[in-house]
C-alpha positions as a Markdown table, in Angstrom:
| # | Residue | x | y | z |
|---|---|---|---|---|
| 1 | Unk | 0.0 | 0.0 | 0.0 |
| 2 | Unk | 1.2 | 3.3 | -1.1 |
| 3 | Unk | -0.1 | 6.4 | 0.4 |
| 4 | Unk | 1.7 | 9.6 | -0.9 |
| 5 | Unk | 1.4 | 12.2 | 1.9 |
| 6 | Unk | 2.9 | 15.4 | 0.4 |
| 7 | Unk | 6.2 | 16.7 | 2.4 |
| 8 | Unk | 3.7 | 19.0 | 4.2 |
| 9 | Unk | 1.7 | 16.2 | 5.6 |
| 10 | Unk | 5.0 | 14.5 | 6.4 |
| 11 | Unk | 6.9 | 16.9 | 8.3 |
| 12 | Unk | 3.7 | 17.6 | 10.0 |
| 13 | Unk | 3.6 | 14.3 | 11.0 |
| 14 | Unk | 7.4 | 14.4 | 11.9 |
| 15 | Unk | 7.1 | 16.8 | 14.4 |
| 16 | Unk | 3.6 | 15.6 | 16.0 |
| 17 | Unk | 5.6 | 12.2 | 16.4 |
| 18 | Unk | 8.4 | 13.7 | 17.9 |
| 19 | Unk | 5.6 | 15.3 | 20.1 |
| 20 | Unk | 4.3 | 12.4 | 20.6 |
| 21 | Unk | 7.6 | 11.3 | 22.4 |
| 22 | Unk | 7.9 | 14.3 | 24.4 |
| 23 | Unk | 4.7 | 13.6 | 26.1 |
| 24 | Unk | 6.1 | 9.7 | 26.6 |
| 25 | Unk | 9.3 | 11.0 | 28.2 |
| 26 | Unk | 7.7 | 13.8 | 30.1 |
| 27 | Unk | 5.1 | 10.9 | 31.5 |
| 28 | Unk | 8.3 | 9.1 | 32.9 |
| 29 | Unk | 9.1 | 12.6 | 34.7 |
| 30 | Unk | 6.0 | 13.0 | 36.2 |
| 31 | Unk | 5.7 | 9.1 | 37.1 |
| 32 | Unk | 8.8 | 9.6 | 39.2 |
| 33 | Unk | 7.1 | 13.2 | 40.8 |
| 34 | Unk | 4.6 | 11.4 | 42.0 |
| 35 | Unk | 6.8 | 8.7 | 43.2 |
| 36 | Unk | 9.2 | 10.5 | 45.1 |
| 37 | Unk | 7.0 | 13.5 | 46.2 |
| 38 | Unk | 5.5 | 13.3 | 50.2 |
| 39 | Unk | 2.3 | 14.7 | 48.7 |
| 40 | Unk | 2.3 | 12.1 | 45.9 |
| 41 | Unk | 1.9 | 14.2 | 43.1 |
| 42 | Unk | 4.6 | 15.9 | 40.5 |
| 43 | Unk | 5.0 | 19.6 | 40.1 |
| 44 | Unk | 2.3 | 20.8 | 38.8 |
| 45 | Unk | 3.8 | 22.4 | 35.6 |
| 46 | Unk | 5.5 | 18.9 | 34.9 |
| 47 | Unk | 1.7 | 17.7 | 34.8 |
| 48 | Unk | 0.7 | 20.5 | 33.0 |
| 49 | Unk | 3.5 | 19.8 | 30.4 |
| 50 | Unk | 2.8 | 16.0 | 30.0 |
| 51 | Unk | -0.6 | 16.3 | 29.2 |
| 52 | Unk | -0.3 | 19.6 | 26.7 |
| 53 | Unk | 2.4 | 17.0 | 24.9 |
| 54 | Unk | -0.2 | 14.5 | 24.6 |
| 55 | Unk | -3.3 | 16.3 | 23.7 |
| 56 | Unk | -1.2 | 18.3 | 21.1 |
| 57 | Unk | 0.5 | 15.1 | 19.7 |
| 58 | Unk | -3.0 | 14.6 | 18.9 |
| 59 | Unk | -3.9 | 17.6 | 17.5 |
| 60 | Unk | -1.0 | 17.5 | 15.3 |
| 61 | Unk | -2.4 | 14.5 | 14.0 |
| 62 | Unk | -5.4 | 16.2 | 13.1 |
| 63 | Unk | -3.8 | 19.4 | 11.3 |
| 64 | Unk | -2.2 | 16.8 | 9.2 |
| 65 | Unk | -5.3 | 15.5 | 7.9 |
| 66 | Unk | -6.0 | 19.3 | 6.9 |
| 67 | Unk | -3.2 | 19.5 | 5.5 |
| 68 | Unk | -3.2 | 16.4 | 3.6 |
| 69 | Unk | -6.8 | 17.3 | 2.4 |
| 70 | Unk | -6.2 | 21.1 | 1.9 |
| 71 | Unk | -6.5 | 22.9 | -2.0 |
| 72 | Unk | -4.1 | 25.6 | -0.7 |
| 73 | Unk | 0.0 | 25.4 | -2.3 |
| 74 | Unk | 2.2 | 23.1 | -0.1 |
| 75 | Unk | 4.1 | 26.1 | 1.3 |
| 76 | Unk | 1.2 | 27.9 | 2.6 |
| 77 | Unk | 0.0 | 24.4 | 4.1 |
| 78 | Unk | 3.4 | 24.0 | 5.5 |
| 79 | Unk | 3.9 | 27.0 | 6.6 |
| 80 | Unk | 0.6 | 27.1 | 8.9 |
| 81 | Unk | 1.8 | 23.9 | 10.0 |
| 82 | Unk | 4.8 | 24.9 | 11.1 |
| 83 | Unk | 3.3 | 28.0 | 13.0 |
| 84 | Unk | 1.1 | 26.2 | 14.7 |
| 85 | Unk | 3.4 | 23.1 | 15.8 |
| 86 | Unk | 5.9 | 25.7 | 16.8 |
| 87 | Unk | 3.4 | 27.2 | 19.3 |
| 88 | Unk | 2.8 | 24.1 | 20.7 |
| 89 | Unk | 6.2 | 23.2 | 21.3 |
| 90 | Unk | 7.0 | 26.5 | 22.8 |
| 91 | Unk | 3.9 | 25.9 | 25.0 |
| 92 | Unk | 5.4 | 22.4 | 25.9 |
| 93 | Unk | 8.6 | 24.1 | 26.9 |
| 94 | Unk | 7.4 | 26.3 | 28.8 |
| 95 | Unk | 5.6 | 24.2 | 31.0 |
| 96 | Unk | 8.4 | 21.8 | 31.3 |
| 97 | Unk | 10.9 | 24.9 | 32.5 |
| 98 | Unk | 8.8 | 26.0 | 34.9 |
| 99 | Unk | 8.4 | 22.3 | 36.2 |
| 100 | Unk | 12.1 | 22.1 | 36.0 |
| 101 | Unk | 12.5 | 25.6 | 37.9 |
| 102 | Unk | 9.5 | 24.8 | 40.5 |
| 103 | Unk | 9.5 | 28.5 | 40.4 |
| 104 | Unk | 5.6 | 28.4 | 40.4 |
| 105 | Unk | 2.1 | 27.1 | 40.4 |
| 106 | Unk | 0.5 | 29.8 | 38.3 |
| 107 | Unk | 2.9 | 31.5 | 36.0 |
| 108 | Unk | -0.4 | 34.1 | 35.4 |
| 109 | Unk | -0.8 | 34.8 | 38.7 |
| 110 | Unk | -0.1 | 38.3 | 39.4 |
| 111 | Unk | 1.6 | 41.3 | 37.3 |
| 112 | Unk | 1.8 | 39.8 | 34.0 |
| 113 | Unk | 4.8 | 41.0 | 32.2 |
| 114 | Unk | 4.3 | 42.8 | 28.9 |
| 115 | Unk | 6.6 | 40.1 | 27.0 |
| 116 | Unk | 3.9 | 37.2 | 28.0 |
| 117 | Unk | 1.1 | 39.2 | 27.4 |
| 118 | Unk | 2.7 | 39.7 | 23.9 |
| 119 | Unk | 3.6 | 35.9 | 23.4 |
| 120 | Unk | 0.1 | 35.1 | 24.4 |
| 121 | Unk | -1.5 | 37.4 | 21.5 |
| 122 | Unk | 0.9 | 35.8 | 19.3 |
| 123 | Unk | 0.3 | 32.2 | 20.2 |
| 124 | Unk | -3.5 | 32.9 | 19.8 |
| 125 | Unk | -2.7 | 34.8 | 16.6 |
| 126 | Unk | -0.5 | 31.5 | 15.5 |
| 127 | Unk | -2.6 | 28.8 | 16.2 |
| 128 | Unk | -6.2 | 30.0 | 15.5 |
| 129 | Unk | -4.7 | 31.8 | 12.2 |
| 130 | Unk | -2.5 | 28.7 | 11.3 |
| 131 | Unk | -5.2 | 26.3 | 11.8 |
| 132 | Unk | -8.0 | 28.6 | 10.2 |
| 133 | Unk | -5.3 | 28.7 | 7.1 |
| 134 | Unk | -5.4 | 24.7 | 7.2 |
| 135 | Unk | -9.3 | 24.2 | 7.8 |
| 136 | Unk | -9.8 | 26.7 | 4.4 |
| 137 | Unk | -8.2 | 25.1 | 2.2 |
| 138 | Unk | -9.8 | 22.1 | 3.3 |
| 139 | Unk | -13.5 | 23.7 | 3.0 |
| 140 | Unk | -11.7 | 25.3 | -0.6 |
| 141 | Unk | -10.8 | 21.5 | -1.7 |
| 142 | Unk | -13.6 | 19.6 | -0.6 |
| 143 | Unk | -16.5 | 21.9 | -1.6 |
């Protein structure tokens, strides 16, 4: 069987595995937080982390069915891709850091400094632009 996923749909896939992996690994971390912890739970962020990983994992398997399905030129396709994946990753990171750090339960809580704000607009700019590029070209191809 031969299914010819364009190098959009590919890398897409690519990455969401690698994501995929992440959220593995980070379960190991958390597995030994709640081992080792008194309270029996891991740092919250370290949770946080582990299950962005897997829901996005999963959502990257979804925008490469968009993808794969989408009338728009590979690049555009890729490039949404890309943006949005790289969001998600960033998100992941984050999480994991402050797990890492322990440095806080809430990283909201309080004075919000203008360079999160700013990341914040441009992760909801990202993903809900990338993916509405995606989901077009779908609704463009298929109707």
């Amino acid at each position: 069987m031969d299914l010819a996923l364009g190098i959009d749909t590919r890398v897409t896939l690519l990455i969401t595995g690698l994501i995929f992996l992440g959220a593995l690994l980070l379960g190991v971390w958390k597995y030994h937080g709640i081992r080792t912890s008194a309270e029996g739970a891991a740092h919250v962020y370290v949770d946080i982390a582990h299950r962005a990983a897997l829901m996005y994992a999963f959502a990257g398997v979804l925008l490469a069915v968009f993808t794969e399905l989408s009338a728009w030129p590979t690049v555009v396709n890729l490039v949404a891709d890309l943006v949005v994946l790289a969001f998600f990753v960033g998100a992941i990171g984050t999480y994991a850091l402050h797990g890492l750090r322990r440095d806080t339960t809430n990283q909201f809580a309080g004075r919000i400094p203008a360079e999160l704000r700013l990341t914040m607009y441009a992760l909801i700019a990202g993903e809900v632009g990338g993916f509405l590029v995606l989901f077009s070209g779908f609704v463009a191809g298929q109707f």
